[in-house]
VOPAGU-2260 file (C-alpha; in pm, 1 decimal, decimal comma):
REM VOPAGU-2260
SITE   aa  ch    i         X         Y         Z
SITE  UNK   A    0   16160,4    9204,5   13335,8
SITE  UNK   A    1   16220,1    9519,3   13205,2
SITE  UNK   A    2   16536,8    9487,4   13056,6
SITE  UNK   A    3   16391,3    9197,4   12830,4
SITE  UNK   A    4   16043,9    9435,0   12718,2
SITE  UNK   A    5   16306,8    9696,1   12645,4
SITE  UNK   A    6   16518,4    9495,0   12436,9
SITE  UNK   A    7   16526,9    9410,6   12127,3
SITE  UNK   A    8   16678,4    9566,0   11747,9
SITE  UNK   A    9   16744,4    9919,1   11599,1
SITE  UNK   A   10   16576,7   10014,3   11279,4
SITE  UNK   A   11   16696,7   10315,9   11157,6
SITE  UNK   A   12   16653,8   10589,1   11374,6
SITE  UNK   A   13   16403,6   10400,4   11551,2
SITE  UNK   A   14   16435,9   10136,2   11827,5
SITE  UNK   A   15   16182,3    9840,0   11900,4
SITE  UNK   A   16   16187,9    9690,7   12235,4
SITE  UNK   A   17   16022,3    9352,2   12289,4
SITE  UNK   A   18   15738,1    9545,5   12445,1
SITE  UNK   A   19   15672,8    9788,2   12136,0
SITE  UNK   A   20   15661,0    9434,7   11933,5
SITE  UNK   A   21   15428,0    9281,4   12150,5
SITE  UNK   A   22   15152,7    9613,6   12110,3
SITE  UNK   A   23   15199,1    9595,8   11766,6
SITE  UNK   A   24   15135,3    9189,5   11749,2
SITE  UNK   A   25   14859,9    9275,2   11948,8
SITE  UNK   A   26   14693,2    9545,9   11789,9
SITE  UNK   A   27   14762,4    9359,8   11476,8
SITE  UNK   A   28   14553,6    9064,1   11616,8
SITE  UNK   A   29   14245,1    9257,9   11727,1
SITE  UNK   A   30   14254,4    9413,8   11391,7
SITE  UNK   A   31   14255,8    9064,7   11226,6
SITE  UNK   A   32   13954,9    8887,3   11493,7
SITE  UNK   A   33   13741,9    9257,4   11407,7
SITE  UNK   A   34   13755,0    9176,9   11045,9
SITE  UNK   A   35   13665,8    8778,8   11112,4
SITE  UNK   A   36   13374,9    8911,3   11340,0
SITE  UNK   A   37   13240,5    9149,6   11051,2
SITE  UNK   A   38   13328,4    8931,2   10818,6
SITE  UNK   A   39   13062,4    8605,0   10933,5
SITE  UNK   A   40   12833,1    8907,6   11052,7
SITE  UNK   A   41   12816,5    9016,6   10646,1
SITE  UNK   A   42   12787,6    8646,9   10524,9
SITE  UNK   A   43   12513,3    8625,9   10726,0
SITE  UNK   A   44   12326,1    8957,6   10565,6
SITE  UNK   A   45   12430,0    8828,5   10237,0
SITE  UNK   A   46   12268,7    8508,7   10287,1
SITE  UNK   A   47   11905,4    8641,6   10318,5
SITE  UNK   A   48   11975,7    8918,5   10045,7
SITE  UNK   A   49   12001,0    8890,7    9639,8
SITE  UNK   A   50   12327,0    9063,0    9605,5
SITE  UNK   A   51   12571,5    8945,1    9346,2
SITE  UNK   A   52   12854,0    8774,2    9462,8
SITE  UNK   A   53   13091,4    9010,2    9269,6
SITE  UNK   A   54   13004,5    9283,9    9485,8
SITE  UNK   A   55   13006,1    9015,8    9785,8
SITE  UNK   A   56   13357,3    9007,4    9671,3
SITE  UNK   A   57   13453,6    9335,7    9691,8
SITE  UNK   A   58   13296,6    9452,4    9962,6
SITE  UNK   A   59   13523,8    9200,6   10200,6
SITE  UNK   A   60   13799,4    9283,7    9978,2
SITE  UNK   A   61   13736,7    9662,5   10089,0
SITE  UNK   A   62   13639,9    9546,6   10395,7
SITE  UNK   A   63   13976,9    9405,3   10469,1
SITE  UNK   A   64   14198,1    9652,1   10320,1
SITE  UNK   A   65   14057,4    9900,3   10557,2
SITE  UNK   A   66   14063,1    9723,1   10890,7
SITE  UNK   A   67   14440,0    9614,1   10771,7
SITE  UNK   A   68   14558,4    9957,2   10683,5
SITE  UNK   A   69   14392,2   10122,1   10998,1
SITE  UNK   A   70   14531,8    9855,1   11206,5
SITE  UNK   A   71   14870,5    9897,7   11081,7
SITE  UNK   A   72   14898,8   10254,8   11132,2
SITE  UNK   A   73   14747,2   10208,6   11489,6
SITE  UNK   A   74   14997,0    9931,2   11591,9
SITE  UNK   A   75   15277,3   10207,7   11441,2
SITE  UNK   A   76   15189,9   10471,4   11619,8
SITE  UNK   A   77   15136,7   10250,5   11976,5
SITE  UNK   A   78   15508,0   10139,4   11925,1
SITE  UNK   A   79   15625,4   10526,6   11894,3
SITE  UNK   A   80   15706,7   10554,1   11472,6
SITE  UNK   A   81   15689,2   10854,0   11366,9
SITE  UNK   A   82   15447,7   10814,1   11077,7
SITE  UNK   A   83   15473,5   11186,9   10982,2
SITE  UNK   A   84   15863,0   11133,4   10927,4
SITE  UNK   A   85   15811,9   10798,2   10779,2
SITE  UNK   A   86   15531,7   10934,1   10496,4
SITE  UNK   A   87   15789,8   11224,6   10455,9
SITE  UNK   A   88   16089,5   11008,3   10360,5
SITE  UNK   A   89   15921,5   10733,9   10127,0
SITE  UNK   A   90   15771,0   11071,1    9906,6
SITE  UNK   A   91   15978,0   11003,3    9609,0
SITE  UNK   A   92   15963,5   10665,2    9642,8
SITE  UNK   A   93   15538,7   10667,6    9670,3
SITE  UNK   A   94   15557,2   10904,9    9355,3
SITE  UNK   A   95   15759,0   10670,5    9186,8
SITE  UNK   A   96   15553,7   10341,9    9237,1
SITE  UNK   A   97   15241,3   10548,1    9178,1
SITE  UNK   A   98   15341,2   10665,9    8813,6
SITE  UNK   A   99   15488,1   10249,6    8745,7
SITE  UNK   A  100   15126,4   10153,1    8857,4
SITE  UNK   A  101   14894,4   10448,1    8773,8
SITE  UNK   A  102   14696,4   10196,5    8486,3
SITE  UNK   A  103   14673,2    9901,8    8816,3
SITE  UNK   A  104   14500,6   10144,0    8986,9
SITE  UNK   A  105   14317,6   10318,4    8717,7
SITE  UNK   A  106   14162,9    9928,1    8724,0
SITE  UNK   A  107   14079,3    9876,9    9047,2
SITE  UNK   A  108   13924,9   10199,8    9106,9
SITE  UNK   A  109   13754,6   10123,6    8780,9
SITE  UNK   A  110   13637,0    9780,3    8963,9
SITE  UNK   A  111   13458,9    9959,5    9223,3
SITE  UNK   A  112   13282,3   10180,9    8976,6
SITE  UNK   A  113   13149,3    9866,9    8781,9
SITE  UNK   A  114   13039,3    9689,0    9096,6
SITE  UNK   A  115   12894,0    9995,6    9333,8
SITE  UNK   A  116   12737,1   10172,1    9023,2
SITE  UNK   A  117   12571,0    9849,2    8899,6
SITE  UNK   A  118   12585,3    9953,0    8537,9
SITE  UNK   A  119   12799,8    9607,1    8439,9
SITE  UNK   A  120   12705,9    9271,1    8686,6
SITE  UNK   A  121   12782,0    8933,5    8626,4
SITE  UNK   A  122   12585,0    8743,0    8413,8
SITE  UNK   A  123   12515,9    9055,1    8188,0
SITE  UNK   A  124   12560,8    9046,1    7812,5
SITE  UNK   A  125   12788,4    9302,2    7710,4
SITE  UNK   A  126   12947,0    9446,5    7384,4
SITE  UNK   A  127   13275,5    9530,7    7344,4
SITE  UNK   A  128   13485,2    9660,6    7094,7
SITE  UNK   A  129   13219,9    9478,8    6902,7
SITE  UNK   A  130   13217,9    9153,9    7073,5
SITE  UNK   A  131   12951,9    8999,7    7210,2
SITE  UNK   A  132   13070,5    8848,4    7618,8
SITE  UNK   A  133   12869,4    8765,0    7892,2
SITE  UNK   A  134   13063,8    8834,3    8225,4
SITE  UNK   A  135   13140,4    8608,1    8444,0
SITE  UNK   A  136   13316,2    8725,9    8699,3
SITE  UNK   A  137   13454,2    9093,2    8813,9
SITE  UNK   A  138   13694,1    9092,4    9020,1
SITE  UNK   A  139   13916,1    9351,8    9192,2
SITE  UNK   A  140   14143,1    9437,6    8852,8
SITE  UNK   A  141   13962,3    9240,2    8629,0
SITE  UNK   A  142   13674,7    9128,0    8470,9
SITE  UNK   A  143   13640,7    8770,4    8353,3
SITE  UNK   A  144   13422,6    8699,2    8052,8
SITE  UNK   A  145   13298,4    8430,7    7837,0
SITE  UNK   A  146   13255,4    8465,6    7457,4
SITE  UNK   A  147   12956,2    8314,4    7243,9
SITE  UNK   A  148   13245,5    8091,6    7139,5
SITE  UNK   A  149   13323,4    8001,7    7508,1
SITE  UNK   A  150   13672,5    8166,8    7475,8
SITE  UNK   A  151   13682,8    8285,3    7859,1
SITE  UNK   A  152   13885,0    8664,3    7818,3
SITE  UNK   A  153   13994,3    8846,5    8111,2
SITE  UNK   A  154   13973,3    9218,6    8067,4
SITE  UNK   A  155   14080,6    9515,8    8270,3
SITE  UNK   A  156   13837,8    9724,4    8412,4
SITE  UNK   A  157   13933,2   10014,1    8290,2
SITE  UNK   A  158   13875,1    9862,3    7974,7
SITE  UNK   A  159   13496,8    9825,4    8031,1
SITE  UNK   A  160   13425,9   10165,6    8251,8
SITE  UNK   A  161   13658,5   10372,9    8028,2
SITE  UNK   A  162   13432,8   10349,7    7642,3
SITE  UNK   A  163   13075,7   10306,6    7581,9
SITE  UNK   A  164   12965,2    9909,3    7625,1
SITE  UNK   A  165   12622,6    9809,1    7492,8
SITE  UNK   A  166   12460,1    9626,6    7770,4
SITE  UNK   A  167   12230,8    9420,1    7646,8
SITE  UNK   A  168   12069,7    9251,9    7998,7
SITE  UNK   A  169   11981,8    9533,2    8151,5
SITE  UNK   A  170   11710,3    9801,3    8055,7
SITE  UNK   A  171   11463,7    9658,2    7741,4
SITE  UNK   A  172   11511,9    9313,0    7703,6
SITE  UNK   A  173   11442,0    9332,5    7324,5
SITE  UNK   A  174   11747,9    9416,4    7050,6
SITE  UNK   A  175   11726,1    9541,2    6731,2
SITE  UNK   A  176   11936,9    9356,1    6453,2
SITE  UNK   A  177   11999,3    9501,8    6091,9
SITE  UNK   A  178   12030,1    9276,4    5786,8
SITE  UNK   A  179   12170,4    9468,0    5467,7
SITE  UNK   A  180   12154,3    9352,9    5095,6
SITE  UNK   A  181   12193,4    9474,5    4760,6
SITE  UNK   A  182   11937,7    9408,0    4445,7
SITE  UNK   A  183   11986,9    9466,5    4039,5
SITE  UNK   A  184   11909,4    9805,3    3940,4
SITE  UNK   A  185   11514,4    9718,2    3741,4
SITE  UNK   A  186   11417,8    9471,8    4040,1
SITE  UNK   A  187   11056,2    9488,3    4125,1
SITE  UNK   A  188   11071,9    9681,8    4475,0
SITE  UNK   A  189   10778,5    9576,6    4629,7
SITE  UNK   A  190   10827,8    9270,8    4535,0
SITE  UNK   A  191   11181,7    9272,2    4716,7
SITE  UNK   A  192   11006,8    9449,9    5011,9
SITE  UNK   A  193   10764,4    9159,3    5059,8
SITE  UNK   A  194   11062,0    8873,1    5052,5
SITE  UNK   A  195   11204,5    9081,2    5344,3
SITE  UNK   A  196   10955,5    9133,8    5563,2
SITE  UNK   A  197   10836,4    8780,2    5524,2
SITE  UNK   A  198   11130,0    8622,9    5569,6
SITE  UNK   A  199   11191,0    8832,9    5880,3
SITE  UNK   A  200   10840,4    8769,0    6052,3
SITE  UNK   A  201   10886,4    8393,6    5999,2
SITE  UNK   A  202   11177,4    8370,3    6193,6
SITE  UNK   A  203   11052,4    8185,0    6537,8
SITE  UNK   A  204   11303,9    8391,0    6689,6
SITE  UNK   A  205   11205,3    8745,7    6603,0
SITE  UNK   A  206   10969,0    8907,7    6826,8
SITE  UNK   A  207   10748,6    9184,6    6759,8
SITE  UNK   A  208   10651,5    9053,5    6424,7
SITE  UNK   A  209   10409,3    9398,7    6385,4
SITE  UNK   A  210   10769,0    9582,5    6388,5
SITE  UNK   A  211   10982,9    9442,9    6166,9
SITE  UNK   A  212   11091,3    9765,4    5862,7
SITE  UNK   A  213   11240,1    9791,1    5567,8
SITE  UNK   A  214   11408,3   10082,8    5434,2
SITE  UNK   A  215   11576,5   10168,6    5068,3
SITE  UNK   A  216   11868,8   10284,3    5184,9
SITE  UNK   A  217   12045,3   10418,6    4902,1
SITE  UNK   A  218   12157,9   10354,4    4519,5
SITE  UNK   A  219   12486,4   10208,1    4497,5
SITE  UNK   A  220   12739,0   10183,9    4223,9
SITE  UNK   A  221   12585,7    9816,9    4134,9
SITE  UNK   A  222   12246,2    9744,0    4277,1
SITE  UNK   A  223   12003,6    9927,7    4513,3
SITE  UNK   A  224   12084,7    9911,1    4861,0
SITE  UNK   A  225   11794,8    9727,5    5167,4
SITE  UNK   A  226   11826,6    9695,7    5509,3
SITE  UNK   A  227   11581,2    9469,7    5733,0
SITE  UNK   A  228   11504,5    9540,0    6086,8
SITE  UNK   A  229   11346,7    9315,1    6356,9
SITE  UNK   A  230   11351,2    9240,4    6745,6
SITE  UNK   A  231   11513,9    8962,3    6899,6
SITE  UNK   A  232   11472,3    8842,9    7287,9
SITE  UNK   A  233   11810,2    8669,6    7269,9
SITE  UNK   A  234   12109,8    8912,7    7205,8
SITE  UNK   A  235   12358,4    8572,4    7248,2
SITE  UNK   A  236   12188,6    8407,2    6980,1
SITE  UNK   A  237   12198,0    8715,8    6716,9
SITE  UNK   A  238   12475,2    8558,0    6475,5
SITE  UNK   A  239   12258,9    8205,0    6417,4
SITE  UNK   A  240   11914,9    8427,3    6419,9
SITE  UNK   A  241   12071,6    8639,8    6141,8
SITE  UNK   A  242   12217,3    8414,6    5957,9
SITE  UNK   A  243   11843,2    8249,6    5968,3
SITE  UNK   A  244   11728,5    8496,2    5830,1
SITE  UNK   A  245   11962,6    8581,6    5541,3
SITE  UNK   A  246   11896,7    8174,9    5401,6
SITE  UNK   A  247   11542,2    8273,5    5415,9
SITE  UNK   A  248   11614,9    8603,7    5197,0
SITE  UNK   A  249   11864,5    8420,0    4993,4
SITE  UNK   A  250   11607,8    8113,3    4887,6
SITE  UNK   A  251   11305,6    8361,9    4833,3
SITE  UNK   A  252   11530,7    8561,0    4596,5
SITE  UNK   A  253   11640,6    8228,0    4373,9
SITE  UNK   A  254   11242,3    8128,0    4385,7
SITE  UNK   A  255   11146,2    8479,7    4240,7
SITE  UNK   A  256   11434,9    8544,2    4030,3
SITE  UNK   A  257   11597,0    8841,7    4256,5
SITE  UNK   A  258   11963,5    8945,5    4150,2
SITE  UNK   A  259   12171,2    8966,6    4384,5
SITE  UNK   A  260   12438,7    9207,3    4172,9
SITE  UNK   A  261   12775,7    9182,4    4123,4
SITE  UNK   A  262   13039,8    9463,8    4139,0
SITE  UNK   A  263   13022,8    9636,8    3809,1
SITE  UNK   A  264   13288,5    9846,4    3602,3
SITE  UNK   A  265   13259,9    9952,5    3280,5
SITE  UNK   A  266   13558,7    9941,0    3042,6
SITE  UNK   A  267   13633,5   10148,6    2737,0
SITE  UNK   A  268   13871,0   10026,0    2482,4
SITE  UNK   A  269   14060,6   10337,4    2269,7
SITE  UNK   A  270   14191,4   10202,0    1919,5
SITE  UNK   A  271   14480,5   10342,8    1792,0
SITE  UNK   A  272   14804,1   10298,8    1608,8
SITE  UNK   A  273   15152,1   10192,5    1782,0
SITE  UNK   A  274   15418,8   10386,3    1597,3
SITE  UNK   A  275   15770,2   10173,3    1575,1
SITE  UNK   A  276   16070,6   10298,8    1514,6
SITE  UNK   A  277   16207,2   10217,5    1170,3
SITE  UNK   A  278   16550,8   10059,3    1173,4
């Protein structure tokens, strides 16, 4: 019996025996029935609690990845490898594969960040790089989101957690939009004040009618420069409430005879006399 534990196959400089395979098998199947046990112990918390199942998600993926590494290095050391060695030998190698895969782990340890800190969760509506998304899904690399067009995009984390991203779910639920249009220079100003505010405040969509602004922003090169500002509930809906609101602007100009200008350039024309050379 104990010529058969003690055989078995060399691997270089170390030797596992039948028996040393059987520990590790062993250990290696406690570790996997302690992760099933915590595992249906957690579903059950998560049941009766309102956490999001992306961090659902990667809390068993964490979960996992510890009970599986600890219970790796446990069945090791019960079979007699000398980890210490072992760590010491693969050293270039780790370096190597860590510098190939720094941005894949730039991303997942960006997925944690997202998911523990709670400042992006699914279902928010985010902006970034100037599009509008609403994320569906964050996973442990990766973040899967859906844009107003329902394009679905899948994005790194480190993407999202690396720049500033205008959340638009959390914190006040209102958003400010910004509408900006030139008039002719000699336009009646109040008069162009009054078409923006009303066509602003009868928008269904805008909120806070009290607060809608105008301001003259400036004198350009060919008209006189507005912008309009009001509150919206509905940051996903921005583009069709805008665009609402310019036809309103648009029509209320025609009806009142407001130029919208042109580009202008003046041009000066120099007479003179073209000189030929006489044959």
């Amino acid at each position: 019996m104990e010529e058969i534990l003690s055989s078995g196959f060399q691997l270089g400089e170390h030797h596992f025996s039948l028996g040393s395979m059987l520990q590790i098998l062993a250990v290696l199947s406690l570790s996997q029935i302690l992760f099933w046990t915590v595992r249906a112990a957690l579903r059950r918390i998560f049941k009766s609690s309102s956490m999001e199942e992306g961090t659902r998600f990667m809390i068993m993926r964490l979960l996992r990845t510890i009970i599986y590494t600890l219970g790796a290095v446990i069945a090791l050391e019960t079979a007699g490898v000398d980890l210490q060695a072992l760590w010491f030998g693969s050293a270039a190698l780790l370096v190597g594969v860590g510098i190939g895969l720094q941005n894949f782990f730039n991303d997942v340890v960006s997925g944690f960040v997202l998911l523990f800190e709670g400042g992006v969760r699914v279902g928010d509506e985010l902006e970034v790089d100037g599009m509008l998304v609403r994320v569906d899904r964050i996973d442990l690399r990766s973040t899967r989101v859906i844009t107003r067009f329902g394009n679905l995009i899948v994005m790194p984390n480190g993407l999202i957690s690396g720049q500033t991203v205008r959340n638009f779910t959390q914190g006040d639920q209102a958003s400010m939009l910004r509408i900006d249009v030139n008039v002719a220079y000699g336009t009646d100003l109040d008069q162009v004040k009054t078409i923006l505010l009303d066509a602003a405040r009868s928008e269904q969509a805008v909120i806070r009618k009290d607060e809608v602004g105008v301001l003259f922003t400036d004198f350009g090169e060919s008209g006189l420069k507005f912008s309009v500002f009001f509150w919206v509930s509905e940051p996903w809906q921005r583009m069709s409430i805008s665009s609402n609101v310019r036809f309103k602007i648009n029509d209320a100009f025609r009806q009142n005879g407001v130029v919208i200008p042109f580009p202008q350039r003046d041009l000066h024309l120099r007479s003179g006399t073209i000189h030929t050379p006489e044959n």
